[in-house]
TIZAPA-983464 format. One record per residue (C-alpha): residue in three letters; x, y, z; residue number from 1. Coordinates in steps of 0.05 Angstrom, whole numbers, plus 5000, padded with zeros to 4 digits. Layout:
// residues N
+--------+------+------+------+-----+
| residu |   px |   py |   pz | num |
+--------+------+------+------+-----+
|    ALA |    X |    Y |    Z | NUM |
...
+--------+------+------+------+-----+
END
This chain:
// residues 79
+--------+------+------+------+-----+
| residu |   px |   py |   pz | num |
+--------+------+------+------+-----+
|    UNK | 0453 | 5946 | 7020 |   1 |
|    UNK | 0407 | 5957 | 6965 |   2 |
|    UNK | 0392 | 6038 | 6947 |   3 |
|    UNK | 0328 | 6048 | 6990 |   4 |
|    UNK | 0364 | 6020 | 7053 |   5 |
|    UNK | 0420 | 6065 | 7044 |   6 |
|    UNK | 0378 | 6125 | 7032 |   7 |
|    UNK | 0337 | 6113 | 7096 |   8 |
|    UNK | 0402 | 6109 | 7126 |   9 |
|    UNK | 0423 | 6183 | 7098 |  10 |
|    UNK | 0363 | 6207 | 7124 |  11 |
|    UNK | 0365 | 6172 | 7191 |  12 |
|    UNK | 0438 | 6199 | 7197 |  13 |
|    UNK | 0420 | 6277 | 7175 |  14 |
|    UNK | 0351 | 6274 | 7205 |  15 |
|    UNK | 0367 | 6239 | 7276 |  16 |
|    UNK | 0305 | 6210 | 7273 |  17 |
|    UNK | 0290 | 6152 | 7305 |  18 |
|    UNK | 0297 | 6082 | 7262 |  19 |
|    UNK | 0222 | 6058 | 7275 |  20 |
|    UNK | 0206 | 6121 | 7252 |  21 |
|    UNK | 0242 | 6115 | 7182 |  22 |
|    UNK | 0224 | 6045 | 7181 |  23 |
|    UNK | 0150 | 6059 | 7171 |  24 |
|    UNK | 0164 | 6109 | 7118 |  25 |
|    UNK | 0128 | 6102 | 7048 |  26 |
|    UNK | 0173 | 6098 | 6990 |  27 |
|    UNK | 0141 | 6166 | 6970 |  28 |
|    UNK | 0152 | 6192 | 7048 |  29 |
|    UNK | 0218 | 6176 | 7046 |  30 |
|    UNK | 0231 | 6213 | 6978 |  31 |
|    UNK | 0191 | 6268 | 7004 |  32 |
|    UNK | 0232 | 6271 | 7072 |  33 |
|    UNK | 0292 | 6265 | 7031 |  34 |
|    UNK | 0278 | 6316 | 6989 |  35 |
|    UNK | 0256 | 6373 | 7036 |  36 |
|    UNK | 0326 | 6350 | 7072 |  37 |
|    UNK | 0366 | 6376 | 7012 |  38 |
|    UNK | 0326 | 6427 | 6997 |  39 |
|    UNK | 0341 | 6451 | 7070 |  40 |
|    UNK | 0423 | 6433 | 7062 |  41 |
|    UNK | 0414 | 6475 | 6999 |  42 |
|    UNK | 0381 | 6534 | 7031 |  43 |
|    UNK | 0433 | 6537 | 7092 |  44 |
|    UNK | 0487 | 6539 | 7040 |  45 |
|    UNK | 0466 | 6589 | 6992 |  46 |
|    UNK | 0463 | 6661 | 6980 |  47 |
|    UNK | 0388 | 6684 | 6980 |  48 |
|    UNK | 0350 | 6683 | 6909 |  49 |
|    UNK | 0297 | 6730 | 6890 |  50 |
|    UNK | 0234 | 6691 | 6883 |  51 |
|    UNK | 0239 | 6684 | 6802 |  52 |
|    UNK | 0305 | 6651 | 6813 |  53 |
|    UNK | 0290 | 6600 | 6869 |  54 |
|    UNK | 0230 | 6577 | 6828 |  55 |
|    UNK | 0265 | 6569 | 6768 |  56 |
|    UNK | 0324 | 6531 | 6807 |  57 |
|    UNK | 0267 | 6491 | 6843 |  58 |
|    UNK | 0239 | 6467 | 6773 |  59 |
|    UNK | 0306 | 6453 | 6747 |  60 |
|    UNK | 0325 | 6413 | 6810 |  61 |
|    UNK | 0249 | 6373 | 6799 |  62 |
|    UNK | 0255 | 6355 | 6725 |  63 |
|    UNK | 0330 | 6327 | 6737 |  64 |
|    UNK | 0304 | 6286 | 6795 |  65 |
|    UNK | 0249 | 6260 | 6747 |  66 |
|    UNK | 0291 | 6248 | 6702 |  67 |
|    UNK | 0336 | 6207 | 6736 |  68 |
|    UNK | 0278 | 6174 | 6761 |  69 |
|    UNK | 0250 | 6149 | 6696 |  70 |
|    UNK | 0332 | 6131 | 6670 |  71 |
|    UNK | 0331 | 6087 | 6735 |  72 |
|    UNK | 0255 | 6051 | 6725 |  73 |
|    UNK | 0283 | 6046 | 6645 |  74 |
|    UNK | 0348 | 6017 | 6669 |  75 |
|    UNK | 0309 | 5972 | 6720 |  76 |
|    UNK | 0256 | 5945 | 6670 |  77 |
|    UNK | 0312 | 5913 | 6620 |  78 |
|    UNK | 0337 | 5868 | 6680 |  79 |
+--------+------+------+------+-----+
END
């Protein structure tokens, strides 16, 4: 299972959406989707942030997601 089958799997699992419906997902959709997922897992589970905080966290949690992003495409390109 290569790593864009697996994550629509995640997301089918935490989401209980149907499969069509993750199926027809974009490759940006289904970051997107996963994304707001976490985001929600990370709200339930933490204490509340004032608004300076959150956004800072938020930015963090966006540039290490980029990041990791561009390592993978580098990593990818040198196959």
């Amino acid at each position: 299972m290569n790593r864009k089958d697996a994550a629509r799997k995640r997301l089918l699992e935490s989401t209980q959406k149907s499969a069509a419906s993750v199926e027809v997902l974009s490759d940006n959709e289904l970051a997107t989707a996963a994304y707001r997922q976490l985001l929600r897992t990370i709200d339930a589970q933490s204490e509340p942030l004032d608004p300076g905080a959150a956004e800072a966290f938020a930015r963090e949690e966006i540039a290490t997601m980029r990041m990791e992003k561009r390592i993978r495409t580098a990593l990818g390109a040198g196959k």
